[in-house]
VEXLOMI-171149 format. One record per residue (C-alpha): z, y, x; residue in three letters. Coordinates in steps of 0.001 Angstrom, whole numbers, padded with zeros to 6 digits, always signed. Each point is the difference from the previous one (the first is absolute). Example, Ala and Ser with C-alpha at 12.3 -4.5 7.8 and 13.67 -1.06 7.14 Angstrom:
2
+007800-004500+012300ALA
-000660+003440+001370SER
This chain:
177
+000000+000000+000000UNK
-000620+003407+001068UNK
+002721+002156+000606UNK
+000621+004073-001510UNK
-000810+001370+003380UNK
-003453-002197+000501UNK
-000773+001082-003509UNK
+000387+003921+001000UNK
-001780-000423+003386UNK
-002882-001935-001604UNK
-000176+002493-002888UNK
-000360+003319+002794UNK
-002322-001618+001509UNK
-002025-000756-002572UNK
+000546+003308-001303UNK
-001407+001302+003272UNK
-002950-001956+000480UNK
-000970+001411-003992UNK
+000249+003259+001500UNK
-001667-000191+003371UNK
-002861-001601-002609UNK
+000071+002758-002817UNK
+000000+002745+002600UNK
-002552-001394+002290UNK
-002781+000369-002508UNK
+000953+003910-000471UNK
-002391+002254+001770UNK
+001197+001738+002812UNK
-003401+002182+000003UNK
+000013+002282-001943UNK
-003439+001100+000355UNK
-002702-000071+002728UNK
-002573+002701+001416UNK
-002109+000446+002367UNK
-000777+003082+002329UNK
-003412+000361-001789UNK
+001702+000913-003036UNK
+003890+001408+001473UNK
-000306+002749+002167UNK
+002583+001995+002201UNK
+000549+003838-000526UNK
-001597+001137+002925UNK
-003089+002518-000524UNK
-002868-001648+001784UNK
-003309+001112+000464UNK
-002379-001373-002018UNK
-002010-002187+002278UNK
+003663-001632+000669UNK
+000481-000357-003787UNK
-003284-001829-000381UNK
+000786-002625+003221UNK
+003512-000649-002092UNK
-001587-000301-003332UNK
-002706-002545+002167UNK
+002641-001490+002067UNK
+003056+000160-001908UNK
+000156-003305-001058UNK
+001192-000775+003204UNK
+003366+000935-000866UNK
+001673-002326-002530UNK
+003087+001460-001454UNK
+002742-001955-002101UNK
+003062+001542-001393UNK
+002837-002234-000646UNK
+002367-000443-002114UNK
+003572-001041-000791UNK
+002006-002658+001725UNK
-001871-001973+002656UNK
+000774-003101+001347UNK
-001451-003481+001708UNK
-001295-000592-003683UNK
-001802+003170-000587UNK
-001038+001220+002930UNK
-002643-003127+000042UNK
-001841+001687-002885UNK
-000441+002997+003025UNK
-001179-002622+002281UNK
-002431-001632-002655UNK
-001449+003669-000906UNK
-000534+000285+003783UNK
-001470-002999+000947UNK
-002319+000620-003352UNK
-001019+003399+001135UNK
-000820-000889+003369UNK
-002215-003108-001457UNK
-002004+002294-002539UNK
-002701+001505+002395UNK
-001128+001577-003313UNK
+001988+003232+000559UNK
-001319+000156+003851UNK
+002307-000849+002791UNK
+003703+000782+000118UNK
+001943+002220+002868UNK
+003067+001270-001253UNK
+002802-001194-002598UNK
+002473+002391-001734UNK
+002223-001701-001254UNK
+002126+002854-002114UNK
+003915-000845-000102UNK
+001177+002933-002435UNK
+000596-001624-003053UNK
+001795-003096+001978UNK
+003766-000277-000886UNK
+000791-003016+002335UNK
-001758-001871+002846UNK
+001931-003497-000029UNK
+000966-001177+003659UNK
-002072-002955-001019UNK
-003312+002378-000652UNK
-000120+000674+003558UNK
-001179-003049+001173UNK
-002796+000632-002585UNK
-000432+002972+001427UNK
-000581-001635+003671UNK
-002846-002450-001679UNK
-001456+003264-001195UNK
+000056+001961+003513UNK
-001336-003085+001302UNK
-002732-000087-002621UNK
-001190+003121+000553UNK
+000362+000187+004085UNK
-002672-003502-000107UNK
-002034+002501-002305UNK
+000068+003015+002726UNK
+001427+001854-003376UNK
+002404+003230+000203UNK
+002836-000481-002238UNK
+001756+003680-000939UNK
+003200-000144-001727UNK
+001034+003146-002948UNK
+003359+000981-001057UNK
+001649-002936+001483UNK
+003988+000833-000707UNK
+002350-000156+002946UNK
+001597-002736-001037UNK
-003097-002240-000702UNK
-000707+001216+003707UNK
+002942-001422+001057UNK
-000650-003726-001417UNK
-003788+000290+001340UNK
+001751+001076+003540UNK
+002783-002971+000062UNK
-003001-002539-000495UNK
-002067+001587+003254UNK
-001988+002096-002155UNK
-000323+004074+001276UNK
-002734+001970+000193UNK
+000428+000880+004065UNK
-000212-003610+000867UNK
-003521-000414-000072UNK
-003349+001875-001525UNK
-000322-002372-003470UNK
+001621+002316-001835UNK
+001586+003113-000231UNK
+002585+001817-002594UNK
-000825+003435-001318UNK
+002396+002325-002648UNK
-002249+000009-003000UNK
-003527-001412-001583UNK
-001964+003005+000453UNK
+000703+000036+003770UNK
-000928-003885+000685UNK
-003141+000481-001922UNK
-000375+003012+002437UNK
+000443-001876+002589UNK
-002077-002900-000788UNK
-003021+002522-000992UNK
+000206+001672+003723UNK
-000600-003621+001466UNK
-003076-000224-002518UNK
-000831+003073+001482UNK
+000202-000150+003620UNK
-001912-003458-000188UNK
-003208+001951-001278UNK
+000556+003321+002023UNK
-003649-000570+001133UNK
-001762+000883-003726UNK
């Protein structure tokens, strides 16, 4: 026979693995752009508006959402690894992936995270991370992940200012037109 506290343990787990499952299939992204379509602030001339609008797909953005952990932040990699597949749009150089409407990054997202650095460095992609809260830093940081350690990616303080960013590498690649 099973005892009261087997019956408790059994029932939090279960009750856990339900929730890991209900929240896994809640999107994360909120919505995705490209740099085609999202532009930074920054006046530009006009033959540096018409590379971007020609170009600009070459900047994926995604803005998240909510609580992330190992069970969401696969839908991330999945819309990734999609994007980079789907030659349709042109090829890929930069990800923005736009933390400001994140309320947790789970300990457990970072190694999610890792598969996704590691994803895009075998892609020679960018990665540019938005609004990412100092706290959501700090998890990325205890799992190896900072933005000095190497060139995959880099952190700036808002979305208009990574798709800045992202749209001067478009345009230093084609200073020659």
């Amino acid at each position: 026979s099973v005892g009261f506290l087997e019956g408790i343990a059994a029932g939090t787990f279960i009750a856990a693995i339900l929730f890991v499952i209900s929240y896994s299939r809640l999107n994360v992204i909120k919505n995705t752009l490209n740099g085609s379509i999202y532009h930074s602030k920054v006046d530009r001339p006009k033959l540096h508006r018409d590379i971007l609008h020609q170009h600009g797909s070459e900047i994926f953005i995604m803005s998240l959402q909510g609580f992330i952990f190992f069970g969401t932040i696969q839908n991330v990699l999945e819309k990734v690894r999609a994007r980079i597949a789907d030659t349709s749009e042109g090829p890929l150089g930069y990800i923005i992936l736009d933390f400001r409407r994140v309320t947790h990054l789970d300990s457990s997202a970072v190694f999610g995270i890792t598969r996704l650095k590691q994803v895009t460095q075998a892609n020679n992609l960018l990665m540019v991370w938005t609004e990412v809260a100092p706290g959501i830093v700090r998890n990325l940081e205890r799992g190896g992940l900072r933005d000095d350690a190497d060139d995959s990616f880099i952190i700036k303080p808002n979305l208009d200012e990574g798709v800045e960013w992202c749209e001067n590498k478009v345009l230093a690649k084609r200073r020659g037109l």
